[in-house]
Each structure stands twice: as structure tokens, then as C-alpha cells.
N, C-alpha and C positions, 0 to 999 in steps of 0.2 A: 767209296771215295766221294763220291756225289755229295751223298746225304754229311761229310763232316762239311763239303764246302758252305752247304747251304746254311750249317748251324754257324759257321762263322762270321756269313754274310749277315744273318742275323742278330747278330751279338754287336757288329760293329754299328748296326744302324740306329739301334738304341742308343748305343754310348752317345752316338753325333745329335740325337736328337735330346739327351739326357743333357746333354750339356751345352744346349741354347736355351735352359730354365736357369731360374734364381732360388734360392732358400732365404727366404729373410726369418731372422730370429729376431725378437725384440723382450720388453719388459716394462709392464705397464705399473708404475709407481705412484702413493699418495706422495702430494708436494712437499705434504708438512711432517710427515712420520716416516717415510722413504721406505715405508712396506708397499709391498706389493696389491695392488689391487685383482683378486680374482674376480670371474665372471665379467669383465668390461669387453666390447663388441669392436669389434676393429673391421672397420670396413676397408676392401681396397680397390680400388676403380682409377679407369685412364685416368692421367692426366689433362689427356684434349678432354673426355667425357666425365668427368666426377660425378655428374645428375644422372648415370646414363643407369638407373636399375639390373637392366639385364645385362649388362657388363660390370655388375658389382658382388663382388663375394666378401662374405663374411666370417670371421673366426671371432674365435671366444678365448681368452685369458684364462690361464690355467691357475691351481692354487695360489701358488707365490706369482702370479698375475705375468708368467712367461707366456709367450707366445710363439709359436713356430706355423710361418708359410712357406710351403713348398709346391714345387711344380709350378711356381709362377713366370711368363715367359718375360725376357730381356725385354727391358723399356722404362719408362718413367709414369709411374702410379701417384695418387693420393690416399693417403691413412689419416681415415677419421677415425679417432678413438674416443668412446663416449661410456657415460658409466650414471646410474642414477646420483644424482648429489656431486657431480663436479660438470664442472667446463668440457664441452667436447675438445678436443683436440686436435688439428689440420697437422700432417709431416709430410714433407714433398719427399717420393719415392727414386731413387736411381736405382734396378737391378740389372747394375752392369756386370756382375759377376756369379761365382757359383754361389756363394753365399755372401751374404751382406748380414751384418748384426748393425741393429740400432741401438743398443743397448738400453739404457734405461729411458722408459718416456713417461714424463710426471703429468701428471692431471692436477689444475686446482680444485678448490672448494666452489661449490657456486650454488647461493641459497635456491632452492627449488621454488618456483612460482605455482602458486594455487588460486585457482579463483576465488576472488570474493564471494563467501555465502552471504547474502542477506534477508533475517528472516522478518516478517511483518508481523508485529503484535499488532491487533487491532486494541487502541488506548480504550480506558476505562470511560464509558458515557455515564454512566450515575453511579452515587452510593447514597445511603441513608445513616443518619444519626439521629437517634430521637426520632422526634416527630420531622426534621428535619429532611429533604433529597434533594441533595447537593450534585449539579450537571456540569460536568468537565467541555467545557465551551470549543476545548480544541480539539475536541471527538466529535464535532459536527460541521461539514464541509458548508459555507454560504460563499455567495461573492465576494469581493474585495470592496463592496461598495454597499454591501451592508449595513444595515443597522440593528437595532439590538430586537427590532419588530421581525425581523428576517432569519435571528438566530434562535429565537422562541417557537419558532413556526417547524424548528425544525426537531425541535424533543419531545420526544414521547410524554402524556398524562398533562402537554398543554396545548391549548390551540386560543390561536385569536383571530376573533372577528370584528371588520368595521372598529379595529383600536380598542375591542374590551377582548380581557383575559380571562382564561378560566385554568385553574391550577389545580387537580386529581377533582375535578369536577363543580369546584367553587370559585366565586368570582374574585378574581385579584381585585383588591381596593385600595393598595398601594404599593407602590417603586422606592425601593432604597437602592442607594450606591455604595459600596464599601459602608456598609450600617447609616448612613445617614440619609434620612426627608429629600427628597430628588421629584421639585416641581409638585409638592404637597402629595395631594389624590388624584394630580391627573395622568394616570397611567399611560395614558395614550401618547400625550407630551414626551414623556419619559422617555416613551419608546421608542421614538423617533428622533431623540437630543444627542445618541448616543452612538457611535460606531461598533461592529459586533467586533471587528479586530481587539479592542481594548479590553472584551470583557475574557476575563482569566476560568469562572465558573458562574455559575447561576444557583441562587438557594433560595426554593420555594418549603415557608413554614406557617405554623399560627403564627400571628401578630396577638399577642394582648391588647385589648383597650387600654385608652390615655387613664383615665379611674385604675383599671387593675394595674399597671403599670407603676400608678404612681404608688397606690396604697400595699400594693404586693402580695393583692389576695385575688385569684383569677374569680370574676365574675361573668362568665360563660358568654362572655360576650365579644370571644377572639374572631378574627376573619384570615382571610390568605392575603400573604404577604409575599413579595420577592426581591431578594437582595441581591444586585448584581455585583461582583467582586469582580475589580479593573486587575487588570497586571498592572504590577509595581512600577514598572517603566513609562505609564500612563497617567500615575498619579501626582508628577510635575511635568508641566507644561500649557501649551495648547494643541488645542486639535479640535478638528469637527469637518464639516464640508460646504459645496454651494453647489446649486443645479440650476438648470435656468433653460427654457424651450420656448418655441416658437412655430407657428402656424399660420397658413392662409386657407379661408375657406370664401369661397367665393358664392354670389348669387343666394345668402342669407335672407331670413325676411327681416322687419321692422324693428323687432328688437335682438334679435343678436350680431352679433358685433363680431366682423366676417375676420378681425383679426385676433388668432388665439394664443394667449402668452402664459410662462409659469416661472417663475422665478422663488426662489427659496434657500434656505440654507441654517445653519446652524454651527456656532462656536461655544469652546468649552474651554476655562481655565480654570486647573488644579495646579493646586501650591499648597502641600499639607493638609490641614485640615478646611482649609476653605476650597468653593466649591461656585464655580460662578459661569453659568450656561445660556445661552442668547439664543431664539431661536426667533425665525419670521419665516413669513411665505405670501406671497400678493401674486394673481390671476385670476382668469376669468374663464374657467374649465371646471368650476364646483369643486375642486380640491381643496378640502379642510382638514391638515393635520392633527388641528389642536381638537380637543374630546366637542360635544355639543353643551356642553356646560359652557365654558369657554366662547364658544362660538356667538352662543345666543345672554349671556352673563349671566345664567341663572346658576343661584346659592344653593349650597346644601349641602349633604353626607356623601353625595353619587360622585362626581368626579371623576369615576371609574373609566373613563375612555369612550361614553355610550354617545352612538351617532344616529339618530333619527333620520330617518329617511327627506333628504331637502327636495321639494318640489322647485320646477321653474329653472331659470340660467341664475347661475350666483355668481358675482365678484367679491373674491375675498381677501380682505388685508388684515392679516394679525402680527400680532409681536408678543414672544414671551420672555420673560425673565429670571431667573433662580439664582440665589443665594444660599450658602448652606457656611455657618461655620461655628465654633467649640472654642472656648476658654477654659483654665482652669485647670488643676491636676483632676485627672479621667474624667477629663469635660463635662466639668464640674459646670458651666456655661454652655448651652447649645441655643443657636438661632437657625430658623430655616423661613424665606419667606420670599413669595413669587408674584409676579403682577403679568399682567396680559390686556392687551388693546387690541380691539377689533372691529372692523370695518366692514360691512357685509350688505351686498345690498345684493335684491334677489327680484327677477321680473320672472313673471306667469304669463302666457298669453293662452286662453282660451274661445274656443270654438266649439258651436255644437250645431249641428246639424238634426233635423229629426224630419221623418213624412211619414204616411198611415198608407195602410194596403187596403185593396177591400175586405169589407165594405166600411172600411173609414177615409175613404179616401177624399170625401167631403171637409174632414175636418184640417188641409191643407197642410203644407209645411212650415215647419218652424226653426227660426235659426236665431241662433245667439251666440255671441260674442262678447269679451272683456279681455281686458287685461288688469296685470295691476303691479308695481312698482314699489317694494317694502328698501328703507335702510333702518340697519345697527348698528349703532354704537355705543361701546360698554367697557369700562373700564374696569380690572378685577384686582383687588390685590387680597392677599392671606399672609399671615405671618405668624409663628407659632416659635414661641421663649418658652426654654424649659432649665430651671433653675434646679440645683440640687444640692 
């Protein structure tokens, strides 16, 4: 007798506890085909706590994307339901009963986000054609305040020194710009007339002489040449720069001049085939842009950018000028021609000291002194008509 009462007591206490739980059934639907989505995750958690992990359980969507939760106890829940490639989904839960159906719950579409990959080609820095090797200008990092002396310095098989150029081991002896004469033979000029922004590639080749050139038979008498090609966006307009410093130096002796200045700059205007570039610089810090050809007005084949070493303090005033333009169908007309003015004046002060040891020490000390006070000035011009 005992033992039925016991199994009764038993039986009843289940039922009472069986049925302060909820069954929720539902059905996880696409928005736009109203098929079922299997596999989709349905989370269920308080509603005070939705964040709360360890108060959250999870089911899984069965084939035709049904879902059944049981043994859930009486209260009010949140249902996230989420699926790869749609919208999660928020449903506020009431399981005020034994069972609760939600019936159908649709998921949208919602495009998946991926991170941007991005890969870095490193751009092409040279190729060759012919005798030709042509250097892609935007595969080498310079400042913004560059110049075309700055962008040379930075590719491989050239280097320059004191304003001369050497290209796979021979001396550049002339600067073109988009194919055309840029400040004759003075390399040096060039190379500082010029911003490295503008320049699109660089092409160091043989130049023919003016003879082979014109007659069309090479007479072994080619040298290195390089032709800088602007970007097209630079080939109307102007543009160029100005700088300009300033110095005190105090407790100098007799001839320097205890205040030190530098002022400079250069402009450039392209319009089609005409070509017209301005360049100056005045101080007194021995700074000579322009080649020593230039400098000191001597003629001749060099022009090449070569700066002899200046002894002494120098004040320097120069100005250059370039003109470059074509007539003609396939300019059939070509003019290029440059003028420069310069101003140079250069003090030495020397001292010398000298005494004898023994046993010359009879023959006393000697001391000497000089100075001396040289000016330049020279005016240059070149122009070169080439008719066809």
C-alpha cells in the first residue's frame, strides 16, 4: 500500500512541474521563395538579459527549416534568428502557455560584407627598346618639391654629380623635353628648370650628331642623350617654383658680409609646341645653379653641367632664358634658343703664416697676406634653326 502511494505522489509532481514549461514551435522561412530555411540558429535568452551568454540557448532549423523548443520555462524571451546571407532576425517571446506556435518567421536577403582585399603591385621602374631605357617616373618616391635633379638621383645606371650626368656610364650632353632642345647643352640648367611631379618617364638613348642627323648616315659620332616626357596635363599651362632664405651670422671678419641671403626660382610656360622657361637665382652662399660654362661665359661643345671647384666667398646673379618652338606640318620649322646673364663677383682672403725650428730658427718668421676682389660679367646667347 505504501509503495502505490509513493508512485502517485510521484506522478503528480511531474505533471505540476511539467506544466509550468512552454513548447514553442516555429518556422524559419526565405522572404522571397517562402521555402524553408534549414540549418538557421535561433537563439533564445531573457528578455531583461538578451547579452547574457550563459543564459542563452541555442537550436538549429530543421530540413523544411521547423523548429521545436521545449522545456522552456514560463516568461518572456528574445529570438534571434540568423542564417549566413540574410538579416538576423529579433522576435519578442511570451511563453505564457503549454505551447505557443509562432508560425512562420521570414528572414530577408542581406548582402554579406567582406573585407576589402588589397593587393600592391610594385609598378614597372624601367624597360628597354632598342638602344633605348625608358624609366617610369611614378615608380620612384622624391619629395613634392622636387626637381627633375632629384628624380635622376633616384634610378638606377644614372647618377649626378655637382650638375653633370652620367647615363650606363657616359656623359649626358644634352636635355630634351618631350623631344625637343631644353636650354641647349646645359644639362645642369635643365635640371633644375624643371619639377619632378611633371615628368610622366625619363628616356636615356644615343643622340646622333647634327652631320649624321641631317645627312642620315651615322658617323660614329653619337653621345647620351635624355628626353624627359611631361604628363600631358603639364603640357598646357604654367608652372614652376620660388625659394628664397635668410641668415645672420654674426662677429665676421672684413670681407664677409655677416648677412646671408638666397633667393631663386624658376617659371615655365607650355602651350603646344612652344616652350618658354625663366630661370634666376641672386646670394651670397656660393650657390651656382647654372653649369660653370654659364657662370664664367665660356664657349664651346661642354655645356654639360661641369662645375669647377670656386675658391673664395661668391655673390651670384644670374638669369636664364629658353625658347623652344616648330612650325610646319611635322615641324617642318624648329627654333630652340637661350640667353643667360651673370653677375659674379668672388673675394679670396689669404694668410700665411710660416717659422723654422732648429736649427733654423735664425732664419725667423714670415708672414703673408693678400686678398683679392675679381667681378663677371657675361652675357651668352645660342640659338639653333633647323629647317627641313
Amino acid at each position: 500500500m505504501k509503495r502505490i502511494l509513493i508512485t502517485l505522489l510521484f506522478i503528480c509532481i511531474t505533471a505540476v512541474s511539467y506544466a509550468q514549461n512552454s513548447k514553442v514551435t516555429l518556422t524559419v522561412i526565405d522572404a522571397a521563395t517562402q521555402e524553408g530555411v534549414a540549418g538557421a540558429v535561433v537563439a533564445v535568452a531573457p528578455a531583461a538579459e538578451p547579452d547574457n551568454e550563459d543564459k542563452t540557448k541555442y537550436y538549429t532549423s530543421g530540413f523544411g527549416g521547423e523548429t521545436s523548443i521545449t522545456g522552456l520555462k514560463r516568461g518572456e524571451y528574445k529570438l534571434k534568428i540568423s542564417f549566413l546571407g540574410y538579416a538576423t532576425k529579433v522576435v519578442d517571446l511570451k511563453a505564457n502557455a503549454a505551447t505557443v506556435a509562432l508560425g512562420k518567421i521570414a528572414l530577408e536577403e542581406e548582402a554579406t560584407k567582406i573585407e576589402t582585399v588589397v593587393k600592391t603591385v610594385q609598378a614597372i621602374r624601367a624597360s628597354q627598346k632598342g638602344d633605348t631605357v625608358a624609366y617610369n617616373a611614378d615608380a620612384f618616391k622624391v619629395a613634392n618639391d622636387a626637381d627633375v635633379e632629384g628624380l635622376l638621383k633616384k634610378m638606377p645606371g644614372i647618377t649626378v654629380t655637382d650638375g653633370q650626368v652620367e647615363a650606363q656610364g657616359e656623359t649626358v650632353k644634352k636635355i630634351l623635353v618631350d623631344g625637343k632642345e631644353f636650354f641647349g647643352e646645359d644639362v645642369s640648367t635643365a635640371l633644375n628648370s624643371l619639377p619632378a611631379q611633371s615628368v610622366k618617364s625619363v628616356e636615356v638613348f644615343n643622340k646622333l650628331s647634327d652631320n649624321a642627323e641631317f645627312s642620315g648616315v651615322d658617323d660614329g659620332e653619337s653621345y647620351k642623350a635624355i628626353n624627359i616626357v611631361t604628363h600631358e596635363n603639364m603640357r598646357q599651362g604654367v608652372f614652376g617654383k620660388v625659394y628664397a632664405g635668410y641668415g645672420y651670422q654674426p662677429d665676421t671678419d672684413d670681407i664677409t658680409n655677416e648677412h646671408k641671403y638666397m633667393l631663386g626660382g624658376n617659371v615655365n610656360y607650355f602651350h603646344g609646341s612652344s616652350r618658354i622657361s625663366l630661370i634666376g637665382l641672386l646670394n651670397n652662399i656660393n650657390q651656382q645653379n647654372f653649369s660653370f660654362e654659364d657662370i664664367l661665359g665660356v664657349d664651346g661643345d661642354g655645356g654639360g653641367g661641369m662645375r669647377r671647384p670656386q675658391r673664395g666667398l661668391a655673390n651670384v646673379g644670374s638669369i636664364g632664358l629658353n625658347y623652344s618652338d616648330s612650325w610646319g606640318e611635322k615641324e617642318k620649322v624648329k627654333l630652340q634658343a637661350s640667353y643667360f646673364y651673370n653677375n659674379t663677383r668672388t673675394r679670396n682672403l689669404n694668410e700665411i703664416i710660416k717659422w723654422y725650428e732648429a736649427p733654423l730658427e735664425e732664419l725667423g718668421t714670415l708672414e703673408q697676406s693678400g686678398n683679392s676682389d675679381n667681378r663677371n660679367y657675361n652675357h651668352r646667347l645660342n640659338a639653333r634653326l633647323d629647317w627641313r
